[in-house]
MIVO-536283 format. One record per atom (N, C-alpha, C, CB): atom name; residue number from 1; residue in one letter; x, y, z. Coordinates in steps of 0.2 Angstrom, whole numbers, m for minus. Atoms other than C-alpha are relative to their C-alpha. Glycine has a CB too. Example, Ala and Ser with C-alpha at 12.3 -4.5 7.8 and 13.67 -1.06 7.14 Angstrom:
2
<"N"; 1; "a"; <4; m6; 0>>
<"CA"; 1; "a"; <62; m22; 39>>
<"C"; 1; "a"; <4; 6; 0>>
<"CB"; 1; "a"; <m5; 0; 6>>
<"N"; 2; "s"; <m4; m6; m1>>
<"CA"; 2; "s"; <68; m5; 36>>
<"C"; 2; "s"; <m4; 5; 3>>
<"CB"; 2; "s"; <2; 2; m7>>
// end
This chain:
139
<"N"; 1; "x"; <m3; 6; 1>>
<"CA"; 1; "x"; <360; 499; 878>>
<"C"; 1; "x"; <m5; m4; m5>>
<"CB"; 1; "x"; <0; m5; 6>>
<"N"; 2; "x"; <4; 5; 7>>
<"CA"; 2; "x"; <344; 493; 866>>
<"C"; 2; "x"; <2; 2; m7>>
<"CB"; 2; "x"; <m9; 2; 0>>
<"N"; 3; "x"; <m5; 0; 6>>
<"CA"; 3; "x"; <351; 503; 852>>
<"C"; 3; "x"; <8; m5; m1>>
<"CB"; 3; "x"; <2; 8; m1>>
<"N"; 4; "x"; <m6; 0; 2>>
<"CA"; 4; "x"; <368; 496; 853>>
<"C"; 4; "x"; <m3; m11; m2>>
<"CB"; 4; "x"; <7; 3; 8>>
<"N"; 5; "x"; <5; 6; 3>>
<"CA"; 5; "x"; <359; 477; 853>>
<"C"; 5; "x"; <m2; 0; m5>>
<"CB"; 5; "x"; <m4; m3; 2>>
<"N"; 6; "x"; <5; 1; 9>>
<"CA"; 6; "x"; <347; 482; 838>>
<"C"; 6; "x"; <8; 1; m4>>
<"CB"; 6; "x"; <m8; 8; m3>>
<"N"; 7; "x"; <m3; 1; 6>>
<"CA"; 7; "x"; <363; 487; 829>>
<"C"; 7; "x"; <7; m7; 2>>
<"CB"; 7; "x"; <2; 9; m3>>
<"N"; 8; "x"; <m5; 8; 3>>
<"CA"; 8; "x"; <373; 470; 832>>
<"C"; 8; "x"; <m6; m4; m3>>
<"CB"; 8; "x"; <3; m6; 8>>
<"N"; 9; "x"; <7; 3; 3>>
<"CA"; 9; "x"; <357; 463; 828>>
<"C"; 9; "x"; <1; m1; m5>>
<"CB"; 9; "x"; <m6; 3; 0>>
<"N"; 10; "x"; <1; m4; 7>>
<"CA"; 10; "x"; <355; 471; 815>>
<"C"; 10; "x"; <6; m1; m8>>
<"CB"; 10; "x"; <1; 8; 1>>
<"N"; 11; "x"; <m6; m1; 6>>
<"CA"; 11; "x"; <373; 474; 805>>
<"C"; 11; "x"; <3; m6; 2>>
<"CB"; 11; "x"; <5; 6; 0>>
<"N"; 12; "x"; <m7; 4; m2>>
<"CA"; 12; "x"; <386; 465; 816>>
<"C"; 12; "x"; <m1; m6; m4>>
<"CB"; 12; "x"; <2; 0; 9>>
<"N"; 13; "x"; <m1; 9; 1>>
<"CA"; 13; "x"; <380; 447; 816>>
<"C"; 13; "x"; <m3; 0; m10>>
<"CB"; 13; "x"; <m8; m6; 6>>
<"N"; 14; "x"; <3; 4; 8>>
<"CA"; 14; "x"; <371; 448; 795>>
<"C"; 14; "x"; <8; 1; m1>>
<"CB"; 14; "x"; <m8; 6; m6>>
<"N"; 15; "x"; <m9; m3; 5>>
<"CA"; 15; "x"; <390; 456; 792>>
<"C"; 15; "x"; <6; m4; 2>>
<"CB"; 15; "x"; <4; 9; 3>>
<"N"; 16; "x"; <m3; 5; m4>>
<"CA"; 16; "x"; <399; 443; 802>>
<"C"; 16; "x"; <m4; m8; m5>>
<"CB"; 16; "x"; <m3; 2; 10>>
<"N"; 17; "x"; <2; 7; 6>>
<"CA"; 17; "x"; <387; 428; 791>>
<"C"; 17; "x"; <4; 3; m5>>
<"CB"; 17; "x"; <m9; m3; m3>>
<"N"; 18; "x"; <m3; m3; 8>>
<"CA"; 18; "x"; <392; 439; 774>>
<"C"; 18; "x"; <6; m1; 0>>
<"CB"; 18; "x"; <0; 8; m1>>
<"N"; 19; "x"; <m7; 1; 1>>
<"CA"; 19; "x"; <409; 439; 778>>
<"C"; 19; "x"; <4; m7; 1>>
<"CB"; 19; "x"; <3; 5; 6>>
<"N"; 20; "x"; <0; 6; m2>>
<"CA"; 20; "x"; <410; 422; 785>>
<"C"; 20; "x"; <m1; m4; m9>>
<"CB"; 20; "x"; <m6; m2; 7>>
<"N"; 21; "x"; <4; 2; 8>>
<"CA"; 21; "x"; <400; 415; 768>>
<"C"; 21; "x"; <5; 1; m4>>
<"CB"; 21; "x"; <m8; 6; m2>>
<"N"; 22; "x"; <m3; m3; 4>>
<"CA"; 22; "x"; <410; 425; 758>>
<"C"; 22; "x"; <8; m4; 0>>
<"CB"; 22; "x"; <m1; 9; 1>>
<"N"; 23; "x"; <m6; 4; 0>>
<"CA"; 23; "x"; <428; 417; 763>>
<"C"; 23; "x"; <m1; m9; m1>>
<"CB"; 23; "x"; <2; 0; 7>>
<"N"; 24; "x"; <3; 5; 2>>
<"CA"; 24; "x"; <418; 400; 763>>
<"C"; 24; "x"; <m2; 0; m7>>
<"CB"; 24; "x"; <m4; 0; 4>>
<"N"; 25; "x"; <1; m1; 10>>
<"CA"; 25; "x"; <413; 403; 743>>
<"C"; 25; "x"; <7; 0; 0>>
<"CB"; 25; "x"; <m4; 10; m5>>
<"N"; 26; "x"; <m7; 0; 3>>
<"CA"; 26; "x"; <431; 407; 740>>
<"C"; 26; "x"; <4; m4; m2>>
<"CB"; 26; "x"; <3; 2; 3>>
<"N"; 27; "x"; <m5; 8; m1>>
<"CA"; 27; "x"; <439; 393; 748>>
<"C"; 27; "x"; <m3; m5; m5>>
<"CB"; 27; "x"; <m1; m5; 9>>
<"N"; 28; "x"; <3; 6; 5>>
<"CA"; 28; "x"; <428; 382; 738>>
<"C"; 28; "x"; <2; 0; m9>>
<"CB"; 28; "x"; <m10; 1; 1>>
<"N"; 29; "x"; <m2; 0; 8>>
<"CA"; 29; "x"; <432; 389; 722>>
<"C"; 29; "x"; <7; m4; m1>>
<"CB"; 29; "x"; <0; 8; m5>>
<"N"; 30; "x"; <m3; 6; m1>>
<"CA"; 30; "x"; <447; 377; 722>>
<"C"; 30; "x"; <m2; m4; 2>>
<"CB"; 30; "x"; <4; 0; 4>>
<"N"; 31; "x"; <4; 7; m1>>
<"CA"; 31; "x"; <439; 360; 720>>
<"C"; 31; "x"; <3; m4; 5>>
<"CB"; 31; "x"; <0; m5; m8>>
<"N"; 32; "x"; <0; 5; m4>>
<"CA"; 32; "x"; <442; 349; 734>>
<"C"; 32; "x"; <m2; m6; 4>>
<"CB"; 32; "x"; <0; 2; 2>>
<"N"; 33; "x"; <1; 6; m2>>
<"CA"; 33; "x"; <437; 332; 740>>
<"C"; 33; "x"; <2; m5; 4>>
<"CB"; 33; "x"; <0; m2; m4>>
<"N"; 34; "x"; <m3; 5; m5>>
<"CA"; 34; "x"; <436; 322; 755>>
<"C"; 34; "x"; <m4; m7; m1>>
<"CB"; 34; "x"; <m1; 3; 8>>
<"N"; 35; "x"; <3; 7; 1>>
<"CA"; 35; "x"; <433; 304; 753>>
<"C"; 35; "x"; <2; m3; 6>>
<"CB"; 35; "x"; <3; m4; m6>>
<"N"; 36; "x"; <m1; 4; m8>>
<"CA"; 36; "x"; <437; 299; 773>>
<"C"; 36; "x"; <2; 5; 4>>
<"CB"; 36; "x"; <6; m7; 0>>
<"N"; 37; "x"; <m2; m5; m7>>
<"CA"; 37; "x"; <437; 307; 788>>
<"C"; 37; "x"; <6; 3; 2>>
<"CB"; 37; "x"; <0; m3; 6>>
<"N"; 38; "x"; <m5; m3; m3>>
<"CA"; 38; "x"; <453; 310; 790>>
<"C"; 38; "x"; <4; 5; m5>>
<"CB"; 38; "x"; <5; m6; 2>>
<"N"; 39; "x"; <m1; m4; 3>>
<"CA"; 39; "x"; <453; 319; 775>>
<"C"; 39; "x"; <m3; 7; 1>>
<"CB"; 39; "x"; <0; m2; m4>>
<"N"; 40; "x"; <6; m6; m4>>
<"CA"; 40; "x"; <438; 330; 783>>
<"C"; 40; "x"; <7; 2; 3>>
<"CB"; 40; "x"; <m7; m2; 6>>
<"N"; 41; "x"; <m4; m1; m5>>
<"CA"; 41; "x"; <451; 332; 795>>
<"C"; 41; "x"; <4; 6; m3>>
<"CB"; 41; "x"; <3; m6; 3>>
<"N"; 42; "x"; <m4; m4; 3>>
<"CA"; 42; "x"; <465; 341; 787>>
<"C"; 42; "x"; <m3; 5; m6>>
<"CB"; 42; "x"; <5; m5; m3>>
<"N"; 43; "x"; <1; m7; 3>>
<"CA"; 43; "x"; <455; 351; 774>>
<"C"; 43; "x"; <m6; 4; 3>>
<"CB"; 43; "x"; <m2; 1; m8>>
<"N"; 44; "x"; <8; m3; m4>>
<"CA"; 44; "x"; <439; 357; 785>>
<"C"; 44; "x"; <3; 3; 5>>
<"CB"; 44; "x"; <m6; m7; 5>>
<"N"; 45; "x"; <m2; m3; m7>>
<"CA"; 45; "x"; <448; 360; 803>>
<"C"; 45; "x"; <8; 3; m4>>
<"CB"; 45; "x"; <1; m7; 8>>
<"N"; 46; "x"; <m7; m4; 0>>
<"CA"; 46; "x"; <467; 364; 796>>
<"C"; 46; "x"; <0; 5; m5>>
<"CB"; 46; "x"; <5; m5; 0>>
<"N"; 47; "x"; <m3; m6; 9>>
<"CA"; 47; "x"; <467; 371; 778>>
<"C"; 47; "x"; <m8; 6; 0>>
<"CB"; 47; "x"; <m1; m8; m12>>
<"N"; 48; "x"; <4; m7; 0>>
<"CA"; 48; "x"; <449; 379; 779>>
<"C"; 48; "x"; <m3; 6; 5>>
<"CB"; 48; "x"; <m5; m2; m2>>
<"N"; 49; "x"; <0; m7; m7>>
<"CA"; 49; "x"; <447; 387; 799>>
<"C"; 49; "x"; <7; m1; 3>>
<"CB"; 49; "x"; <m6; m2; 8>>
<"N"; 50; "x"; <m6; 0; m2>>
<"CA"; 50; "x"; <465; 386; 799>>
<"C"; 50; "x"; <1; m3; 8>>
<"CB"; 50; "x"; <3; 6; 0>>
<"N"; 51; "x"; <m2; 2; m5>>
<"CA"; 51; "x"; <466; 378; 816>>
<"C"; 51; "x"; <5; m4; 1>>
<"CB"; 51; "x"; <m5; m2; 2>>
<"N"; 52; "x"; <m6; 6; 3>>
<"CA"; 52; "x"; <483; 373; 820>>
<"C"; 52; "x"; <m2; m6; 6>>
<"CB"; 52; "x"; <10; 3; 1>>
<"N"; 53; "x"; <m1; 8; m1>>
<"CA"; 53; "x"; <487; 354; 824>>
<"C"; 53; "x"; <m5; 0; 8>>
<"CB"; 53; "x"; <10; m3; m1>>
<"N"; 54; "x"; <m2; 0; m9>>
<"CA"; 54; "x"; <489; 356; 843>>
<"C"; 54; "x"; <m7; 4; 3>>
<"CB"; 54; "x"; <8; 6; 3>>
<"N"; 55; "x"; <6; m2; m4>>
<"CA"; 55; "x"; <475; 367; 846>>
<"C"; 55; "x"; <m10; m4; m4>>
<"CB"; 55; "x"; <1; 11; m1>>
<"N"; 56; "x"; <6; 4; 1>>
<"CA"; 56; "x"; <461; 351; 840>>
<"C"; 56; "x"; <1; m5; 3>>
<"CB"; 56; "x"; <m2; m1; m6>>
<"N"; 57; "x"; <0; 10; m1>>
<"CA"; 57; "x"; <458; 336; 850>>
<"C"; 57; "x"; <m4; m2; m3>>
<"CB"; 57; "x"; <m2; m5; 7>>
<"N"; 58; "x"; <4; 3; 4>>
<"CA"; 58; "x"; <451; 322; 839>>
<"C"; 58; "x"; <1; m5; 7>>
<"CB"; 58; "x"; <1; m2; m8>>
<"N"; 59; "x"; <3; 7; m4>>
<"CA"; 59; "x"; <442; 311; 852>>
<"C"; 59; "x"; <m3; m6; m3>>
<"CB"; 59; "x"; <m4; 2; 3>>
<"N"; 60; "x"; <0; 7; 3>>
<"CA"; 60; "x"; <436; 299; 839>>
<"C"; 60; "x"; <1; 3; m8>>
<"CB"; 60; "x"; <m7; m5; 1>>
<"N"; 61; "x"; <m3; 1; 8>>
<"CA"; 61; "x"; <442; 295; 821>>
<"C"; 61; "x"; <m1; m3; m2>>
<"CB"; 61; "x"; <4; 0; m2>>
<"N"; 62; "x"; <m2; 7; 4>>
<"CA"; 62; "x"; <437; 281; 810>>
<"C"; 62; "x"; <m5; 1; m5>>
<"CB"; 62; "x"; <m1; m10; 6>>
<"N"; 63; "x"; <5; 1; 8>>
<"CA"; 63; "x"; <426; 275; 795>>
<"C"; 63; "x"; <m6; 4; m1>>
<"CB"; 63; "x"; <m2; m8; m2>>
<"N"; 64; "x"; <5; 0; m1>>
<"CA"; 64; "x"; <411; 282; 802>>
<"C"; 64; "x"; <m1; 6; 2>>
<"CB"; 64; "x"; <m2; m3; 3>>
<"N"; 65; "x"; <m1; m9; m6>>
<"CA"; 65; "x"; <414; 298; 814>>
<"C"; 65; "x"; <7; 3; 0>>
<"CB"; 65; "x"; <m2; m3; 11>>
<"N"; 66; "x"; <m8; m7; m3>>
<"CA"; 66; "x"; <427; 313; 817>>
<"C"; 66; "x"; <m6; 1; 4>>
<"CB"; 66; "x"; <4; 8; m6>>
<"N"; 67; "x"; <2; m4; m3>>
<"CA"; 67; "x"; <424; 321; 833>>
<"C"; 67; "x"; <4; 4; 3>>
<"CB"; 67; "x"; <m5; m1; 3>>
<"N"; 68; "x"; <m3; m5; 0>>
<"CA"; 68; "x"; <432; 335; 837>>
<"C"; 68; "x"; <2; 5; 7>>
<"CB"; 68; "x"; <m2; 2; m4>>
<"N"; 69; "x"; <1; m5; m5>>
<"CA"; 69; "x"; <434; 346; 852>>
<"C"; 69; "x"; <7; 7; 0>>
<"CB"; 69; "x"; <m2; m4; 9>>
<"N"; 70; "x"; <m4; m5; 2>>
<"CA"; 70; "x"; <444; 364; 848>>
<"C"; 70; "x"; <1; 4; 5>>
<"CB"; 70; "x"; <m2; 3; m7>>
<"N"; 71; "x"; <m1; m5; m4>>
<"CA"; 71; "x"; <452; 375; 858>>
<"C"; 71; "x"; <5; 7; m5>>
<"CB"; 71; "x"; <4; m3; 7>>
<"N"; 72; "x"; <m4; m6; 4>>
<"CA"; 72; "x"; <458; 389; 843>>
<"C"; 72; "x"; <m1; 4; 1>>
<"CB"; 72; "x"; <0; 0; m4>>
<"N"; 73; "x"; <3; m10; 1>>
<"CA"; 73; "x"; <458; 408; 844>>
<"C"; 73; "x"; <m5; 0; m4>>
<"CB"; 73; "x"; <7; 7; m3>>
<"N"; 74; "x"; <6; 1; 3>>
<"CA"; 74; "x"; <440; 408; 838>>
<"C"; 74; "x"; <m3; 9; m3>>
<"CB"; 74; "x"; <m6; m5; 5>>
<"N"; 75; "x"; <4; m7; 4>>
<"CA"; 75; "x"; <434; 426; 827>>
<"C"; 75; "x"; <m8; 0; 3>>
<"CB"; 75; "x"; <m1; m2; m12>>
<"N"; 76; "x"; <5; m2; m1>>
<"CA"; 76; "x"; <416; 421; 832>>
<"C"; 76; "x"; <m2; 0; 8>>
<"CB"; 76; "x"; <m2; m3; m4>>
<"N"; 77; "x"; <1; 0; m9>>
<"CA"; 77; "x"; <419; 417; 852>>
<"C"; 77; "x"; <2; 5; 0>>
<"CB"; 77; "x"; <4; m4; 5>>
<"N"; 78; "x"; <m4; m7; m3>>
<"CA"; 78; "x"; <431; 434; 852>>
<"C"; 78; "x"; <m7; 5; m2>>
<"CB"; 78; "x"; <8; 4; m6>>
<"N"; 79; "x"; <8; m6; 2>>
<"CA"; 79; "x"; <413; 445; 843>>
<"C"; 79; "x"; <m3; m3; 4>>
<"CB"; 79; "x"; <m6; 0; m8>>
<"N"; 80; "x"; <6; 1; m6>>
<"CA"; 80; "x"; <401; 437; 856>>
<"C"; 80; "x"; <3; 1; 6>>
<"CB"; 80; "x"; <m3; m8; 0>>
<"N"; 81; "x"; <m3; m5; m6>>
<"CA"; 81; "x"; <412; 441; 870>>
<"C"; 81; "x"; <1; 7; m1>>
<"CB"; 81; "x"; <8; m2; 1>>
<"N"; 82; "x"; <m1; m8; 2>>
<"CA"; 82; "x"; <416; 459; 863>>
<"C"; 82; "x"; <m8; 1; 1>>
<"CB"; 82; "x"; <2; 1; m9>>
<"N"; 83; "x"; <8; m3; 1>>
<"CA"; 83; "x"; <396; 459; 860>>
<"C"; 83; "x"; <m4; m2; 5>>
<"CB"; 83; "x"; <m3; m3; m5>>
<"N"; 84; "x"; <4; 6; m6>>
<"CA"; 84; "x"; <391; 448; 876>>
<"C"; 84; "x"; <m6; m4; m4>>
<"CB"; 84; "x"; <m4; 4; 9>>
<"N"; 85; "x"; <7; 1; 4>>
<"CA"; 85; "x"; <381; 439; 865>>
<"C"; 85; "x"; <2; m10; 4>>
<"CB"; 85; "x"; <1; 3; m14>>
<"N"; 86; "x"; <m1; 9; m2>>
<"CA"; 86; "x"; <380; 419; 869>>
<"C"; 86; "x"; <1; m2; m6>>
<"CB"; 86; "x"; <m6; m5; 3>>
<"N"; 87; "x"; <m5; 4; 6>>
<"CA"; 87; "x"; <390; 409; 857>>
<"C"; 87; "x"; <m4; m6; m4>>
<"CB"; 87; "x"; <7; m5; 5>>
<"N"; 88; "x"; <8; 6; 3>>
<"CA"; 88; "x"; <375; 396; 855>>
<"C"; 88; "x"; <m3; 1; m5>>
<"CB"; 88; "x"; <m7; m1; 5>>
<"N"; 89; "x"; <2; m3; 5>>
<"CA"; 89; "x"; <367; 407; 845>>
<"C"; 89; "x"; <4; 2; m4>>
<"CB"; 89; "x"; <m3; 3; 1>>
<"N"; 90; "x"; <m5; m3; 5>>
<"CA"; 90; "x"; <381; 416; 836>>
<"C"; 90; "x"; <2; m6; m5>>
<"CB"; 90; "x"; <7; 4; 5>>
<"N"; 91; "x"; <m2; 4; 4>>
<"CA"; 91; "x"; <386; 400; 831>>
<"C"; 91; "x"; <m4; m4; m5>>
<"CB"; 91; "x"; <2; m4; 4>>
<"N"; 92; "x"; <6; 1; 3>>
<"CA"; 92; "x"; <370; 394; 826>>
<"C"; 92; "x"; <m1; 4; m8>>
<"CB"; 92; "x"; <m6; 3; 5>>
<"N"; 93; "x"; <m2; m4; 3>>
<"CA"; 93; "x"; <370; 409; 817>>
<"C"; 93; "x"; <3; 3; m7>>
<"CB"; 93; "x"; <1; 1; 2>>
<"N"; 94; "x"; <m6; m1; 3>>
<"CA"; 94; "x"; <386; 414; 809>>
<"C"; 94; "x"; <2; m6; m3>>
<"CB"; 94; "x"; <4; 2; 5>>
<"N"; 95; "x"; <m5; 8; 1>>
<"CA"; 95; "x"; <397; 397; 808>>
<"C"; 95; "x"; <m3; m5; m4>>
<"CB"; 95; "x"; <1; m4; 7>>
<"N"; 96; "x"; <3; 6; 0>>
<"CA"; 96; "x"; <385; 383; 807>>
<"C"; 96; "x"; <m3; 0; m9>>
<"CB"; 96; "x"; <m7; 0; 7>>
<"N"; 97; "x"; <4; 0; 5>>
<"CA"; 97; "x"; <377; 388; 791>>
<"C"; 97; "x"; <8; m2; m6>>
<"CB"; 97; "x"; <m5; 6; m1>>
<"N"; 98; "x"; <m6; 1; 4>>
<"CA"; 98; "x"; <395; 389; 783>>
<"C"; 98; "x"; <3; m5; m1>>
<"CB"; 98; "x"; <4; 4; 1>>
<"N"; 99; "x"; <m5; 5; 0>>
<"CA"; 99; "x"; <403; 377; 790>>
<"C"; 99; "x"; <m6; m8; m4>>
<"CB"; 99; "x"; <3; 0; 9>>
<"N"; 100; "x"; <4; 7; 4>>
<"CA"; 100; "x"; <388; 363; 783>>
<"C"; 100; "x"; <0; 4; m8>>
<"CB"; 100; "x"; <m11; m3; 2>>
<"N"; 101; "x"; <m3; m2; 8>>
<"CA"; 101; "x"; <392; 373; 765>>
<"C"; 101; "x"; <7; m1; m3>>
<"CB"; 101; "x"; <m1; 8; m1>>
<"N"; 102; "x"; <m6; 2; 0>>
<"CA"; 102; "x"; <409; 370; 765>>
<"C"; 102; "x"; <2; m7; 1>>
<"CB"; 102; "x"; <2; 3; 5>>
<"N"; 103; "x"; <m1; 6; m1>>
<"CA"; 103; "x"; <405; 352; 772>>
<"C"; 103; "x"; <m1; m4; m8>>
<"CB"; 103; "x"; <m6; m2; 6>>
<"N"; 104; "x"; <6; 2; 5>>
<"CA"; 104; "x"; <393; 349; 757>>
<"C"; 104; "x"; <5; 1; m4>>
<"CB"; 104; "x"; <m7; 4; m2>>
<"N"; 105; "x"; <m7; 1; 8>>
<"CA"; 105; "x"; <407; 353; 743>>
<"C"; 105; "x"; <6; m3; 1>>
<"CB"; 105; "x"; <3; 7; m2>>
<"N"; 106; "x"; <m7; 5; m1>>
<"CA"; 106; "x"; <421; 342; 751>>
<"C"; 106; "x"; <m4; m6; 0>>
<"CB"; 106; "x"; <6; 1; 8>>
<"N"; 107; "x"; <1; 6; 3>>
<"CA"; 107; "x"; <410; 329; 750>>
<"C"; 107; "x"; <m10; m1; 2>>
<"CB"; 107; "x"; <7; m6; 4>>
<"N"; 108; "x"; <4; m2; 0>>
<"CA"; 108; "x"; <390; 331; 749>>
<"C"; 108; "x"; <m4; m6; 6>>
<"CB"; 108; "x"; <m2; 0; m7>>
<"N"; 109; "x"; <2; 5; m2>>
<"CA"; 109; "x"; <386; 314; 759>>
<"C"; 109; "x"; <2; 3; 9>>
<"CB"; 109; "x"; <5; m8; m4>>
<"N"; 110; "x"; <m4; 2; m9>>
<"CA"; 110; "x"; <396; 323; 777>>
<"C"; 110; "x"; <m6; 4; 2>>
<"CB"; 110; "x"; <8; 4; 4>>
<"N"; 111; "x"; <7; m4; m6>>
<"CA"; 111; "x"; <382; 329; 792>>
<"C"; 111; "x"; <9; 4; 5>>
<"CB"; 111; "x"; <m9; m9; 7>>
<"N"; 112; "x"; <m4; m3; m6>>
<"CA"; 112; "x"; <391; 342; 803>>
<"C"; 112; "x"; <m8; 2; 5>>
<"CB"; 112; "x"; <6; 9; m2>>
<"N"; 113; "x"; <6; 1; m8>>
<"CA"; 113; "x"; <383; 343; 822>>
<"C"; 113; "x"; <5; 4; 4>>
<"CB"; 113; "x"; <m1; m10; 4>>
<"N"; 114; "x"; <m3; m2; m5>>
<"CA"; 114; "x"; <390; 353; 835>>
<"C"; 114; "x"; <m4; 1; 5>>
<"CB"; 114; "x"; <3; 5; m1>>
<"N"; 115; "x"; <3; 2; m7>>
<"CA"; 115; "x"; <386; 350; 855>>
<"C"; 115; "x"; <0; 8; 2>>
<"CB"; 115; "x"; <6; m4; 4>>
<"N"; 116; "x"; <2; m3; m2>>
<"CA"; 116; "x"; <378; 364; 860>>
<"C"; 116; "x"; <1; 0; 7>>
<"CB"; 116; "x"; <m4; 0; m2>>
<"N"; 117; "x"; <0; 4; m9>>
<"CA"; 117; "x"; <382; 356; 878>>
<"C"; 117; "x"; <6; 2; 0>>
<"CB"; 117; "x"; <m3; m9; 1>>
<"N"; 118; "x"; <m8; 1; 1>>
<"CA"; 118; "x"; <399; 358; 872>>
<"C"; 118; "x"; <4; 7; 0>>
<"CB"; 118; "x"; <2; m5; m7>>
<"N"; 119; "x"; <m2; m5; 3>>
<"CA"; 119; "x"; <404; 375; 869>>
<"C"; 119; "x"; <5; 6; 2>>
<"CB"; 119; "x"; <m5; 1; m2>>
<"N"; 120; "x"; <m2; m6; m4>>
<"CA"; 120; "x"; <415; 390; 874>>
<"C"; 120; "x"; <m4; 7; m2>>
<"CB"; 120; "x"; <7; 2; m2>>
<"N"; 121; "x"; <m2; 0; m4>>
<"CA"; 121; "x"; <414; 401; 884>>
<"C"; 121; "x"; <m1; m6; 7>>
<"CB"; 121; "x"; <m1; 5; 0>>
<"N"; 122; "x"; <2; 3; m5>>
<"CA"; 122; "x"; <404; 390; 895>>
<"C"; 122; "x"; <5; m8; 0>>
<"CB"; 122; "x"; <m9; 0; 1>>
<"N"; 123; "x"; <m3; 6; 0>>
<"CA"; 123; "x"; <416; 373; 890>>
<"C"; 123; "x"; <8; 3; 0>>
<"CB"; 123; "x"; <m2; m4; m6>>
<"N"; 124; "x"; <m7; m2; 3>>
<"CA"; 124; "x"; <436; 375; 887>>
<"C"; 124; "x"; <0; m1; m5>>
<"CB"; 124; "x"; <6; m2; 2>>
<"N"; 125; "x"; <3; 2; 6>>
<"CA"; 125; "x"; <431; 368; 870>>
<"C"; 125; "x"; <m5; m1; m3>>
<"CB"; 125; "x"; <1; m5; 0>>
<"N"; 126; "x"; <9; 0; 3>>
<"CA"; 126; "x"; <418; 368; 857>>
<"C"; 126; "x"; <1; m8; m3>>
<"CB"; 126; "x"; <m3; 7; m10>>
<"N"; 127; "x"; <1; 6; 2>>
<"CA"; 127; "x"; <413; 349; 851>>
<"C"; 127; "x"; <m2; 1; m5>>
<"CB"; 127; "x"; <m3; m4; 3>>
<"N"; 128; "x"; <2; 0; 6>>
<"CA"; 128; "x"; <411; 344; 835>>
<"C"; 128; "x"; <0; m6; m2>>
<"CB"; 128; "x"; <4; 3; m2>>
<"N"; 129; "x"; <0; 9; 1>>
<"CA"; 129; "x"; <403; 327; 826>>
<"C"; 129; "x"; <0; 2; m7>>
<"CB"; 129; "x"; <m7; m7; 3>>
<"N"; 130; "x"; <m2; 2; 8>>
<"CA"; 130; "x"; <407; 326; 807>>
<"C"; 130; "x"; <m2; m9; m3>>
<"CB"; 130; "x"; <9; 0; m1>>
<"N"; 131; "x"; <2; 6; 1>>
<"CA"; 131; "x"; <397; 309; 801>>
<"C"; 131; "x"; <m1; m1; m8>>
<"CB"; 131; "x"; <m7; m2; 5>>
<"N"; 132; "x"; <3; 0; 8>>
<"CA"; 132; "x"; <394; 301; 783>>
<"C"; 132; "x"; <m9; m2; 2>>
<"CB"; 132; "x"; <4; m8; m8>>
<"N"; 133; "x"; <7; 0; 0>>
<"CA"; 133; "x"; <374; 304; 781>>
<"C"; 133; "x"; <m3; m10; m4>>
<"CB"; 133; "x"; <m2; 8; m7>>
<"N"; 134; "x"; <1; 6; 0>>
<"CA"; 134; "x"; <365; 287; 782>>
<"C"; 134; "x"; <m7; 2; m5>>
<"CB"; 134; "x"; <1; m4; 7>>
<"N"; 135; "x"; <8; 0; 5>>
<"CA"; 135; "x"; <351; 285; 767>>
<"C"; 135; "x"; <m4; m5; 3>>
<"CB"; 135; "x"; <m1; m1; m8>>
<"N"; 136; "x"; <4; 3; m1>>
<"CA"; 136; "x"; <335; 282; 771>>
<"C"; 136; "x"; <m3; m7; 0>>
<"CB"; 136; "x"; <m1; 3; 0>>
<"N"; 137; "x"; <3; 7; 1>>
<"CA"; 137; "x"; <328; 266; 772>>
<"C"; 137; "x"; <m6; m2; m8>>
<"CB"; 137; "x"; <m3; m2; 8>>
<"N"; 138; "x"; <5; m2; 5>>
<"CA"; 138; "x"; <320; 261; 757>>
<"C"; 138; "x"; <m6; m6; 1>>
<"CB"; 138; "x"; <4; 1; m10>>
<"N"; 139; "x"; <6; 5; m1>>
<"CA"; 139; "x"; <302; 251; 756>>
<"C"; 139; "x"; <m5; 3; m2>>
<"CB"; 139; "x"; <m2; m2; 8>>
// end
């Protein structure tokens, strides 16, 4: 069983970011721009992790915050179940980096956050906060 962990380790998850990454670049080459959350909304969760409509609650929505909590046939919950790997990390991992690359080119000012507290398997839903980045105070 330790070989079969070194090689997820190893391949699965760098080949799983690579492939992730690599769809992420793509999508981007088509300039896109969100200028309000609700545009996050439609090209982040629907047009770029295809998630359809019905399978995303938005628990808040306004000038400040999207948050989100998904229940979509997820590629990177199905590998950590396949792999028994915990999702916390996979997501860390995999997702998290893409998905703040992907944030940054719809509009450089959005912070993505996901609830680690929040997540599947151990939630029915993964949570999700999408905020505009507040600058620092100046003095």
């Amino acid at each position: 069983m330790a070989g079969a962990s070194r090689l997820v380790h190893r391949f699965i998850l760098p080949l799983a970011r690579a492939s992730f990454f690599l769809y992420g670049f793509l999508w981007t080459l088509k300039p896109r721009r969100a200028r309000s959350l609700k545009e996050v909304l439609k090209l982040f969760y629907l047009d770029f992790l295809r998630v359809e409509e019905e399978d995303v609650e938005v628990l808040k929505l306004d000038d400040e915050e999207l948050v989100t909590r998904c229940r979509n046939p997820c590629p990177i919950l199905k590998l950590s179940l396949r792999f028994n790997l915990d999702t916390r990390r996979v997501c860390r991992e995999v997702s998290e980096p893409v998905c703040r690359y992907v944030l940054s080119k719809l509009n450089p000012c959005l912070v993505f956050e996901r609830n680690y507290g929040h997540i599947r398997p151990y939630e029915e839903s993964c949570e999700e906060r999408i905020r505009w980045r507040r600058e620092a105070p100046r003095g």
